[in-house]
C-alpha positions in Angstrom: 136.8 81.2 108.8 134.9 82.8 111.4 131.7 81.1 113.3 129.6 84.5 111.0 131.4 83.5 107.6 130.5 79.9 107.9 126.6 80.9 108.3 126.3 83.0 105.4 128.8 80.6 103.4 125.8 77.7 104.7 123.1 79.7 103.9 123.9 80.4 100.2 124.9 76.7 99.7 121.2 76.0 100.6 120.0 78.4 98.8 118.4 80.3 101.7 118.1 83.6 100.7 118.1 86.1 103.8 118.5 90.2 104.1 121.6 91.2 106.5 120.3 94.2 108.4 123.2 96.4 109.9 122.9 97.8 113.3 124.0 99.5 116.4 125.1 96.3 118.5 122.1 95.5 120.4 121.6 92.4 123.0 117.6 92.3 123.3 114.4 93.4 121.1 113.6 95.9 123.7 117.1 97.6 123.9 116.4 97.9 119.4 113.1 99.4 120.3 115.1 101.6 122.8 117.4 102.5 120.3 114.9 103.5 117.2 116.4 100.4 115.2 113.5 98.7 113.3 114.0 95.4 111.9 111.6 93.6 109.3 109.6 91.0 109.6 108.2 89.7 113.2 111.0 90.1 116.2 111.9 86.7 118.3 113.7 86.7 121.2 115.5 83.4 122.3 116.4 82.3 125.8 119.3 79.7 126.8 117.7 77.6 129.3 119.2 74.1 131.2 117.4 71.6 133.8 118.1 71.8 137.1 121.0 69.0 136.9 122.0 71.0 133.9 122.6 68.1 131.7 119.9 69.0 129.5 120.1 72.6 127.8 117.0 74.2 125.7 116.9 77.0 123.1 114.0 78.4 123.0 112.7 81.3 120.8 109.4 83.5 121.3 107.9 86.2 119.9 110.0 89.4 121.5 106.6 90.9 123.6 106.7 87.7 125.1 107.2 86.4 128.7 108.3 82.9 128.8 106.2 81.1 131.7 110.0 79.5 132.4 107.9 77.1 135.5 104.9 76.2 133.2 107.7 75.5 130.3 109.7 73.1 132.3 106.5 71.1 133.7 105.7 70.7 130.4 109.1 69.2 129.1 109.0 67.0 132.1 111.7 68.8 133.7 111.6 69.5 137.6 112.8 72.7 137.4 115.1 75.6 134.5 117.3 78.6 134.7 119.5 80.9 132.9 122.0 79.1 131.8 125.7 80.3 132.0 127.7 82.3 129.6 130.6 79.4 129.1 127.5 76.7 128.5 126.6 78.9 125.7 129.6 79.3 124.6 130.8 75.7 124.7 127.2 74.0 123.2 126.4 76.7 120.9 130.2 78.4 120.3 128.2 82.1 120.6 128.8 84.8 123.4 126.1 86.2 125.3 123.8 88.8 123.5 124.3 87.5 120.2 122.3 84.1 121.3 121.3 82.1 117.7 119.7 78.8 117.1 122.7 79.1 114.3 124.8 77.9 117.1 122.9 74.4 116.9 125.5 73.6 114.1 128.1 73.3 117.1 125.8 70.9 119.1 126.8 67.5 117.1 125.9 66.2 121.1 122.1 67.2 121.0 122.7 68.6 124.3 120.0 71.5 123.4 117.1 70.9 122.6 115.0 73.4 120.3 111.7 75.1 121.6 109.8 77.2 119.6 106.6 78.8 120.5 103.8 78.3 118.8 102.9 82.4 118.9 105.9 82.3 116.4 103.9 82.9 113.2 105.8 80.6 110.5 103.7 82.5 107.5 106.1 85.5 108.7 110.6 85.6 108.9 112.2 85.3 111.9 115.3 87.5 112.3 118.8 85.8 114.4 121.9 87.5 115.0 124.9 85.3 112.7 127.1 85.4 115.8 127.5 88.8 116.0 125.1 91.5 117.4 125.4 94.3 115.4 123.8 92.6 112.8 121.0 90.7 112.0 119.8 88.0 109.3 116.6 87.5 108.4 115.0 84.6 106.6 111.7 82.7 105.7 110.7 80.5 108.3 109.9 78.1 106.4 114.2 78.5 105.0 114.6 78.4 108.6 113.5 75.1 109.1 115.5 74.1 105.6 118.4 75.4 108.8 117.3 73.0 111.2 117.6 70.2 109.5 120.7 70.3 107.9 121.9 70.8 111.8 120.2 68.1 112.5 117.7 70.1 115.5 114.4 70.1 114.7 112.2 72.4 116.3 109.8 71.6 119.1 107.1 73.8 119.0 104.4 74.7 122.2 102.6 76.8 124.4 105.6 79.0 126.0 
């Protein structure tokens, strides 16, 4: 079973009901925009971050019009200093490869080595869209079913000023 089965195989047995949106492959909101593809609901971006020993990883997901003050962001998690982390960290922690970047991936982190961020500009009245592994498609949900998500994989979300 692939890592994309598995999600929409979870999803129904919690009863999260989500739209799967077919698309051009894309790997950021602003290349959709670029490409005419419109997606429902409001568009999050999310960012694979790690501390400067990079022991400590962080997901975090903003609004797509967005610029993450990455400095500001790591003062306040009491880290010295983030980055970009690297493709085979995402791939190993979160078993996704780049430009297809989901918190879905936090099944795979049984280690809590990443640590969800969520800003608070993320409007959970609205649904979030994520890619399910791949990134010519994208799923969207409820945010409130989205937290349902999080704690079945056991990540709850942290959410602040970005």
């Amino acid at each position: 079973m692939t890592n994309e089965d598995m999600i929409y195989q979870l999803l129904d047995e919690l009863g999260i009901a989500y739209d799967c949106l077919e698309h051009e492959p894309i790997f950021s909101v602003i290349e959709a925009a670029e490409k005419g593809i419109v997606l429902p609901g409001q568009q999050v971006k999310n960012l694979f971050l790690k501390n400067k020993k990079g022991r400590q990883f962080y997901l975090v997901i903003l609004r797509d019009e967005k610029t993450a003050d990455i400095r500001r962001l790591a003062e306040v998690l009491g880290e010295k200093r983030l980055s970009f982390a690297n493709s085979s960290d995402l791939e190993r922690l979160l078993q996704v490869q780049p430009g297809a970047v989901t918190p879905f991936g936090l099944l795979f982190d049984r280690e809590h080595r990443v640590q969800l961020i969520v800003d608070e500009d993320v409007d959970a009245s609205q649904t979030v869209g994520f890619h399910p592994f791949v990134n010519h498609r994208t799923l969207n949900i409820a945010y409130t079913d989205f937290l349902r998500f999080l704690e079945k994989a056991e990540h709850p979300a942290r959410r602040i000023r970005c």
